[in-house]
DSSP file (Angstrom, degrees, kcal/mol; ACC not computed):
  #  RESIDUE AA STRUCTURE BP1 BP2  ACC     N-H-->O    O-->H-N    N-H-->O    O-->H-N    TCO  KAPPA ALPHA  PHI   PSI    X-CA   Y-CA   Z-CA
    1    1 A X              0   0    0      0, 0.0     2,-0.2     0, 0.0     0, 0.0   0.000 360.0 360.0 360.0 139.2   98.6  139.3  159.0
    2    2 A X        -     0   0    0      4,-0.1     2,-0.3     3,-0.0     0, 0.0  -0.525 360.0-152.5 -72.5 138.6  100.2  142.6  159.8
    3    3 A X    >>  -     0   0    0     -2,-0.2     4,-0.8     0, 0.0     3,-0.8  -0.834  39.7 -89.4-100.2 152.9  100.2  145.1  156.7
    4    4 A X  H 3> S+     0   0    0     -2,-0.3     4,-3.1     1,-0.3     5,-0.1   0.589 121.6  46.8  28.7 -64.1  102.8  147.9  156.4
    5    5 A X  H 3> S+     0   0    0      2,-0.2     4,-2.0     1,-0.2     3,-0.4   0.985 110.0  46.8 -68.6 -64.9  100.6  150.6  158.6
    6    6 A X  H <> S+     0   0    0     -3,-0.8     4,-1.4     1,-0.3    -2,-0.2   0.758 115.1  49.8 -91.4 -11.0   99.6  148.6  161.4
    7    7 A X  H  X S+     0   0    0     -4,-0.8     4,-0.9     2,-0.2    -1,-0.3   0.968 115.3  48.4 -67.2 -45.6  103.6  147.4  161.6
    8    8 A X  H >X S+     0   0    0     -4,-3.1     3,-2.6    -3,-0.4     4,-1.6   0.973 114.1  43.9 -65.6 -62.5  104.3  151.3  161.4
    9    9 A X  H 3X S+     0   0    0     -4,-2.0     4,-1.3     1,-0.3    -1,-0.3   0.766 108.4  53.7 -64.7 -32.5  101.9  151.9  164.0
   10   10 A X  H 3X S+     0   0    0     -4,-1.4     4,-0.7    -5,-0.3    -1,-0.3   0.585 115.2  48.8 -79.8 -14.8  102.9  149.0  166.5
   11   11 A X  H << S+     0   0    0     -3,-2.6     4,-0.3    -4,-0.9    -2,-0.2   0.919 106.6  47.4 -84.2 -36.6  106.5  150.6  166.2
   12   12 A X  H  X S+     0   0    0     -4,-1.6     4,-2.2     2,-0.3     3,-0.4   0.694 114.8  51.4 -81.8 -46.8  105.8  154.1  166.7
   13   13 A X  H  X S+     0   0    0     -4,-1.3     4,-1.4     1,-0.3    -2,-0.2   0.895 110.9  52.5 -90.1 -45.4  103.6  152.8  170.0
   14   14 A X  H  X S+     0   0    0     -4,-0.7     4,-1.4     2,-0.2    -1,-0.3   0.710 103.8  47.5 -41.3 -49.6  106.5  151.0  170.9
   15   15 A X  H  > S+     0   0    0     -3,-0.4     4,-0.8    -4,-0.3    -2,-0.2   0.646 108.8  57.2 -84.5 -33.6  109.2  153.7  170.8
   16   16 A X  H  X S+     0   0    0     -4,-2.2     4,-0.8     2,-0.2     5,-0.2   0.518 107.2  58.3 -86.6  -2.6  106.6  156.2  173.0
   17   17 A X  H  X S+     0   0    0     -4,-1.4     4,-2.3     2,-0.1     5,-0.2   0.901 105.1  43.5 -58.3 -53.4  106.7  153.1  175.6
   18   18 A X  H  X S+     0   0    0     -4,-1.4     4,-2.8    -5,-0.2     5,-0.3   0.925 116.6  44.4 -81.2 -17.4  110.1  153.1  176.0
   19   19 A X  H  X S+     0   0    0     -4,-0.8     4,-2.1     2,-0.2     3,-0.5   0.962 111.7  50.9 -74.5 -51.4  110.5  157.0  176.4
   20   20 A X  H >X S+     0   0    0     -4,-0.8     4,-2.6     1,-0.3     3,-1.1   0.907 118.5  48.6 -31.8 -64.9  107.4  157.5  178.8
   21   21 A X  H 3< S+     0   0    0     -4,-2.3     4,-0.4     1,-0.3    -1,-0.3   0.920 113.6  43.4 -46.7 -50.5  109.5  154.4  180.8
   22   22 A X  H 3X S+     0   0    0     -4,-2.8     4,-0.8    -3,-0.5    -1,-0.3   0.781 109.3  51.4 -84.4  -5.0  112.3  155.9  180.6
   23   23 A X  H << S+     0   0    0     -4,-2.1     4,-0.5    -3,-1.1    -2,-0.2   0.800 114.3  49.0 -77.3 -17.9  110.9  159.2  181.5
   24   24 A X  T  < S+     0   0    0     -4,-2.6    -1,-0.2    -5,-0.4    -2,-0.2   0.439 105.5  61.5 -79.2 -12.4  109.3  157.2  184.8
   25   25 A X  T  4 S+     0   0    0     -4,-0.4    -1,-0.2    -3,-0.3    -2,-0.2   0.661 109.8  30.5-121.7 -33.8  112.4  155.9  185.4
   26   26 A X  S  < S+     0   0    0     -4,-0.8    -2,-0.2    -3,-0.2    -3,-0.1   0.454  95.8 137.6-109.9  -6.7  114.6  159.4  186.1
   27   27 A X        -     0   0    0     -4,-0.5    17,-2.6    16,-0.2    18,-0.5  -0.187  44.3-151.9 -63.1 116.7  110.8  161.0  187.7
   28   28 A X  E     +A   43   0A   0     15,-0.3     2,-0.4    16,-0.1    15,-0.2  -0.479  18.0 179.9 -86.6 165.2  111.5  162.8  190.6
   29   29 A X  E     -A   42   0A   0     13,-0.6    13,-5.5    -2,-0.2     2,-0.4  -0.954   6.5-164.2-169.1 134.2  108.5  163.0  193.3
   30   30 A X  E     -A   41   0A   0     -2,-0.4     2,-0.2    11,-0.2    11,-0.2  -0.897   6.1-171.7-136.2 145.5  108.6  164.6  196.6
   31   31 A X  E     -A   40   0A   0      9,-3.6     9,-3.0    -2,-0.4     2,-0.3  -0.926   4.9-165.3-144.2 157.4  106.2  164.5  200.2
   32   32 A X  E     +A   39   0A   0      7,-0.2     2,-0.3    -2,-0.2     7,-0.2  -0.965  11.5 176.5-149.5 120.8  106.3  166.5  202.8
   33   33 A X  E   > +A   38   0A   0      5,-2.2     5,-1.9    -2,-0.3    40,-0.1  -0.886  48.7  41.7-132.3 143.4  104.7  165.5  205.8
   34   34 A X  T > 5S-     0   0    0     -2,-0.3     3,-3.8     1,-0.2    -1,-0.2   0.924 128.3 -63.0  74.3  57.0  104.4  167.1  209.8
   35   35 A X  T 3 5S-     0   0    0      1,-0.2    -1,-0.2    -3,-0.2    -2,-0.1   0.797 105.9 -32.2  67.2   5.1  104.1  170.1  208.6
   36   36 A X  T 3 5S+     0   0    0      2,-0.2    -1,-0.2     1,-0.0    18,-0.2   0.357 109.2 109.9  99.6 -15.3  107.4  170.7  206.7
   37   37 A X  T < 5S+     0   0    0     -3,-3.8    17,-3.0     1,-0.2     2,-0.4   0.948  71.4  31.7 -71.0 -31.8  109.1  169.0  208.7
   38   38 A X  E   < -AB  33  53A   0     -5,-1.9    -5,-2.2    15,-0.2     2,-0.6  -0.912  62.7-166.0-126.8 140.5  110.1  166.0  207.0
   39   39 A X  E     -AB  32  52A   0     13,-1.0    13,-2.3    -2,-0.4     2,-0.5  -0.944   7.6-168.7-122.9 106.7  110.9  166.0  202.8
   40   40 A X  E     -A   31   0A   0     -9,-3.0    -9,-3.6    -2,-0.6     2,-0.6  -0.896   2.9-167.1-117.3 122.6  111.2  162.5  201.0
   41   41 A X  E     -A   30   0A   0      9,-0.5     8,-3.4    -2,-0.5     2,-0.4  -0.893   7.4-179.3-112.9 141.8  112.5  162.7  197.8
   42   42 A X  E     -AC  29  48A   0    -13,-5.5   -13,-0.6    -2,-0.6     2,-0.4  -0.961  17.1-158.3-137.0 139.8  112.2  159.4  195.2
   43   43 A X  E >> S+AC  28  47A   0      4,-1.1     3,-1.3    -2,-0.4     2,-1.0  -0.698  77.4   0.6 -92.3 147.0  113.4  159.0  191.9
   44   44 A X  T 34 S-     0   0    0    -17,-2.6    -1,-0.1    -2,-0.4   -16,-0.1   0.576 110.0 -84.0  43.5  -4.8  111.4  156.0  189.8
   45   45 A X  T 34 S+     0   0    0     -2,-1.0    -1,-0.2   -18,-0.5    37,-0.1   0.689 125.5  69.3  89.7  17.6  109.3  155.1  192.3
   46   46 A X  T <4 S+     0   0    0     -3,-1.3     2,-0.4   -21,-0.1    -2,-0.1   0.255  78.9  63.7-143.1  31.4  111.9  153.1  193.5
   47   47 A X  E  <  -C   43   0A   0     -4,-1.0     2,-1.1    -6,-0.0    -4,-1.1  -0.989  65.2-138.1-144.3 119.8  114.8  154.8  194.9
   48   48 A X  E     -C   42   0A   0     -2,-0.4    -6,-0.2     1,-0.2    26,-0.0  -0.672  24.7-176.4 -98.6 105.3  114.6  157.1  198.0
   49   49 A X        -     0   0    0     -8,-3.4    -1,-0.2    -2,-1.1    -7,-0.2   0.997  57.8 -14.1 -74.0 -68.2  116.9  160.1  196.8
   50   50 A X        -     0   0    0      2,-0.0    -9,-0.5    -9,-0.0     2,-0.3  -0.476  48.6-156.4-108.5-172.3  116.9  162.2  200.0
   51   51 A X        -     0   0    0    -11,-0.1     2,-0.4    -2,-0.1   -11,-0.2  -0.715  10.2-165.9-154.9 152.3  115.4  162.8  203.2
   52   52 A X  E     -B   39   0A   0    -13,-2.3   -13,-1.0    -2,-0.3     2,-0.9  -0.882   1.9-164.0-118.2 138.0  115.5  165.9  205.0
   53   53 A X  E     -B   38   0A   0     -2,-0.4   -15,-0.2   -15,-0.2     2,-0.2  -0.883  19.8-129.8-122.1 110.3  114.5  166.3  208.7
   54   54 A X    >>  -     0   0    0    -17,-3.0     3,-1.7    -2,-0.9     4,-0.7  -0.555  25.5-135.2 -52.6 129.1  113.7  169.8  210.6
   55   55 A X  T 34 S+     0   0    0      1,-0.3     3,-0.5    -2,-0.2    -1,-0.1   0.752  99.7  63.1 -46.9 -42.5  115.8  169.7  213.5
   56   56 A X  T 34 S+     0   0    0      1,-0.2    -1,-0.3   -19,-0.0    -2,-0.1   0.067  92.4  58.8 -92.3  37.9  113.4  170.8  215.6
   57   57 A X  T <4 S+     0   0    0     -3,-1.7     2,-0.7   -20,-0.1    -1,-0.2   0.481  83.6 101.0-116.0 -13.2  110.8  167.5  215.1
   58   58 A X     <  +     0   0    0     -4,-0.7     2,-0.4    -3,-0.5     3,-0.1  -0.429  48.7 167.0 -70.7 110.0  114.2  165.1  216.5
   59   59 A X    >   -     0   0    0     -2,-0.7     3,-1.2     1,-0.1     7,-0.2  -0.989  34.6-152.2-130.8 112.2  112.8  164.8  220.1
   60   60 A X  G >  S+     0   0    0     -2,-0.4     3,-1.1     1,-0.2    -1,-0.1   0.869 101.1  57.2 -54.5 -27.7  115.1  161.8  221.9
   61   61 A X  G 3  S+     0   0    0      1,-0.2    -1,-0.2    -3,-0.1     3,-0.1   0.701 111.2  33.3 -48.7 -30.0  111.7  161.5  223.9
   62   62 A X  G X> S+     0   0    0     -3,-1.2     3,-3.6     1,-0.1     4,-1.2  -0.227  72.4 150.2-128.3  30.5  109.2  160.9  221.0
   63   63 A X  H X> S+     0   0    0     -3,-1.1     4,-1.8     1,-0.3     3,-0.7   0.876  71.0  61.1 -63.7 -14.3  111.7  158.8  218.6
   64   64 A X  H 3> S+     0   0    0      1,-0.3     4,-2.2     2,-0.2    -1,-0.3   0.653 100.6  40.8 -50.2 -32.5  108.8  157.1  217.5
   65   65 A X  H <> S+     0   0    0     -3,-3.6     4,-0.9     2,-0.2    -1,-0.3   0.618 112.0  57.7-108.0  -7.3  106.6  159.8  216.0
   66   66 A X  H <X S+     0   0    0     -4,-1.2     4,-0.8    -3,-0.7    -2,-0.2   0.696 109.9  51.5 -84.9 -30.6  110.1  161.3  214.4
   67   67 A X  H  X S+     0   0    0     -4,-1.8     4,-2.8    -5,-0.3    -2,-0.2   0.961 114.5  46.8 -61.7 -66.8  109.9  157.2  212.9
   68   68 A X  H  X S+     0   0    0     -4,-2.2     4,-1.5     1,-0.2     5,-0.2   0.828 102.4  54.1 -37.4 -47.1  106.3  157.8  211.7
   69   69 A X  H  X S+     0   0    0     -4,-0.9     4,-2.3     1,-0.2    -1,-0.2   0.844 108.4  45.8 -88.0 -11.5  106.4  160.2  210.4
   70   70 A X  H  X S+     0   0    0     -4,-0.8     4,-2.0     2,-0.2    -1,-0.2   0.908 109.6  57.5 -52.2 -53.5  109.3  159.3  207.9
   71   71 A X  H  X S+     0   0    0     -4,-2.8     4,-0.9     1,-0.2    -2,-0.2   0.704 109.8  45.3 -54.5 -30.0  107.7  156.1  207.2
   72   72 A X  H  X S+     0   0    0     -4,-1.5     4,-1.6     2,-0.2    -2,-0.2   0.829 113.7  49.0 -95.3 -44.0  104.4  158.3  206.0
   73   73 A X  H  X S+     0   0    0     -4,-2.3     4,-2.1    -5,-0.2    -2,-0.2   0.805 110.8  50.1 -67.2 -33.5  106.5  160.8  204.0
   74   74 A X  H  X S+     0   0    0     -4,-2.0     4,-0.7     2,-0.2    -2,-0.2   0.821 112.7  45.4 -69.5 -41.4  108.3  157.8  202.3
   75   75 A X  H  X S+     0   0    0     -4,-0.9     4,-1.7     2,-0.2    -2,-0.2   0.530 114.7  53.1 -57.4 -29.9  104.7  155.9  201.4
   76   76 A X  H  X S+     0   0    0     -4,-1.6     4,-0.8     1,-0.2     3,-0.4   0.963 107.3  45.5 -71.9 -58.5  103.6  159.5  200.2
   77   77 A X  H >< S+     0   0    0     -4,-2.1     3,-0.6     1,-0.3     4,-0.3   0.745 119.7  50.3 -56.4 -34.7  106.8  160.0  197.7
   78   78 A X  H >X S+     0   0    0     -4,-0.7     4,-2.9     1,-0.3     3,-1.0   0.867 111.8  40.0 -68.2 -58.7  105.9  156.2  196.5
   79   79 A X  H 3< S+     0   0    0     -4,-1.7     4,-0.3    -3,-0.4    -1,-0.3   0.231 111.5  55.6-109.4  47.9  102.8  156.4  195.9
   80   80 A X  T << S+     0   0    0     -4,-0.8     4,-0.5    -3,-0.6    -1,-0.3   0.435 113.1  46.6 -82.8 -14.3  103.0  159.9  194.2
   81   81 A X  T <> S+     0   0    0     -3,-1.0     4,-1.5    -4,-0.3     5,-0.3   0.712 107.6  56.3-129.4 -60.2  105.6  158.3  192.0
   82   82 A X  H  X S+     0   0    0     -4,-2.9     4,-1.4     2,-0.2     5,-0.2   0.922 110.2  44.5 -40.1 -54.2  103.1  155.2  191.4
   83   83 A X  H >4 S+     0   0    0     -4,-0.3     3,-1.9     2,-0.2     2,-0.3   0.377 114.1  57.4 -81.4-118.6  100.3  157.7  190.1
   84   84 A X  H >> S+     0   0    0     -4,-0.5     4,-1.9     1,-0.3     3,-0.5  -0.335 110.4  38.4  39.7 -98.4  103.2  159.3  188.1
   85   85 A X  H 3X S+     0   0    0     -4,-1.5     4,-2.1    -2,-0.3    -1,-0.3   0.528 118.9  47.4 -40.6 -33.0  104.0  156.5  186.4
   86   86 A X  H <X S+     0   0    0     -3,-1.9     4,-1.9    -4,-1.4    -1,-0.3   0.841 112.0  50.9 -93.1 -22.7  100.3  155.2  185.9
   87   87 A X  H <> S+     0   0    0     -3,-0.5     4,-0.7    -5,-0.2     3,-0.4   0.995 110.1  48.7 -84.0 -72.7   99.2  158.4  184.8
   88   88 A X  H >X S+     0   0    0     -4,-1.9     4,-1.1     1,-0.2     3,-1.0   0.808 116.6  45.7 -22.7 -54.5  102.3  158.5  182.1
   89   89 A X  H >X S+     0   0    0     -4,-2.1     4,-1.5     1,-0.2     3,-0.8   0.982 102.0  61.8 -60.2 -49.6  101.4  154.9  180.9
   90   90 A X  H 3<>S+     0   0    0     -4,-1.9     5,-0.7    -3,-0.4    -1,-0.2   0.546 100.3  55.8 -44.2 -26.2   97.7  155.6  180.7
   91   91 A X  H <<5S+     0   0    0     -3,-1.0    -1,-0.2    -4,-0.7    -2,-0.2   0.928 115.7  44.3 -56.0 -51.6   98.4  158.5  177.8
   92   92 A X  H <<5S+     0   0    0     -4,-1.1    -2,-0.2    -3,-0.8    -3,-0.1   0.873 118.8  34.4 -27.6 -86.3  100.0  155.8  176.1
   93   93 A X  T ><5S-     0   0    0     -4,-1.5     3,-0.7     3,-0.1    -1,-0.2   0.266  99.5-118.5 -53.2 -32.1   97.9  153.1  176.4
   94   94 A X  T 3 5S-     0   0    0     -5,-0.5    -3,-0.2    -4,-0.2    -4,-0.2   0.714  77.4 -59.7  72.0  27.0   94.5  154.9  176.3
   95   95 A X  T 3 <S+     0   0    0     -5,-0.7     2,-0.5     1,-0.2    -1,-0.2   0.601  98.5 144.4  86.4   9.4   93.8  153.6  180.0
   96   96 A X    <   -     0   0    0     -3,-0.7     2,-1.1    -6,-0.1    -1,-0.2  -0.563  55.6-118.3 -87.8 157.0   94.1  149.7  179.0
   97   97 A X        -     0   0    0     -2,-0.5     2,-0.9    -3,-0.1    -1,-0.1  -0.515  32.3-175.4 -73.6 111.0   95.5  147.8  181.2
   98   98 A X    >   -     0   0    0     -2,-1.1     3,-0.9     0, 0.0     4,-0.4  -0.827  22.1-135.0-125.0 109.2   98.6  146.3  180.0
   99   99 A X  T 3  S+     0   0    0     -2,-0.9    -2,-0.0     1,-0.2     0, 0.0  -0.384  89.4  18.6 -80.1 127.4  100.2  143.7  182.5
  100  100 A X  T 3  S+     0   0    0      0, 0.0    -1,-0.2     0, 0.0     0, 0.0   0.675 100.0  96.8 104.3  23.0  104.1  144.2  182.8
  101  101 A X    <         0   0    0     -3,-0.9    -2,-0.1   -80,-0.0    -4,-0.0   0.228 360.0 360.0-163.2 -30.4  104.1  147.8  181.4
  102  102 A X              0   0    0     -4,-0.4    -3,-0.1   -13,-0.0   -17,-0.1   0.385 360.0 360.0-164.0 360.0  104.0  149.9  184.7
């Protein structure tokens, strides 16, 4: 049975879940990969807000490494956004592992 305190304390823990979530949730995260050339931005770790491309890496020749290297800058902004997010819960949490939670 719950007493008064440990209700207080499960509420309180509760209420810095959802802000941390919702702070995870608006977290912007940037990579920049080739050198500057290419700029991935993601919001929540699940939303690719920009991208920006130096002109001079678009080579009709090479579309392939212009491909890569997008693809790599997009996997950076992800999982920079992943440790974000794991790092935010883990204050929470004290580092337990809490399935469904990040």
């Amino acid at each position: 049975m719950m007493n008064k305190n440990m209700l207080k304390q499960a509420q309180q823990m509760q209420a810095r879940l959802a802000a941390v979530q919702e702070e995870i949730a608006v977290a912007r995260t940037e990579a920049t990969v080739g050198g500057g050339m290419i700029k991935v931005a993601v919001i929540g770790g699940s939303k690719v807000e920009s991208i920006t491309i130096d002109p001079e890496v678009v080579d009709p020749d090479d579309v392939e490494m212009l491909q890569d290297l997008i693809l790599a800058a997009i996997n950076e902004a992800m999982d920079s956004a992943q440790k974000l997010a794991s790092d935010k819960m883990s204050q929470i949490t004290g580092g337990l592992n809490i399935p469904g939670l990040t």
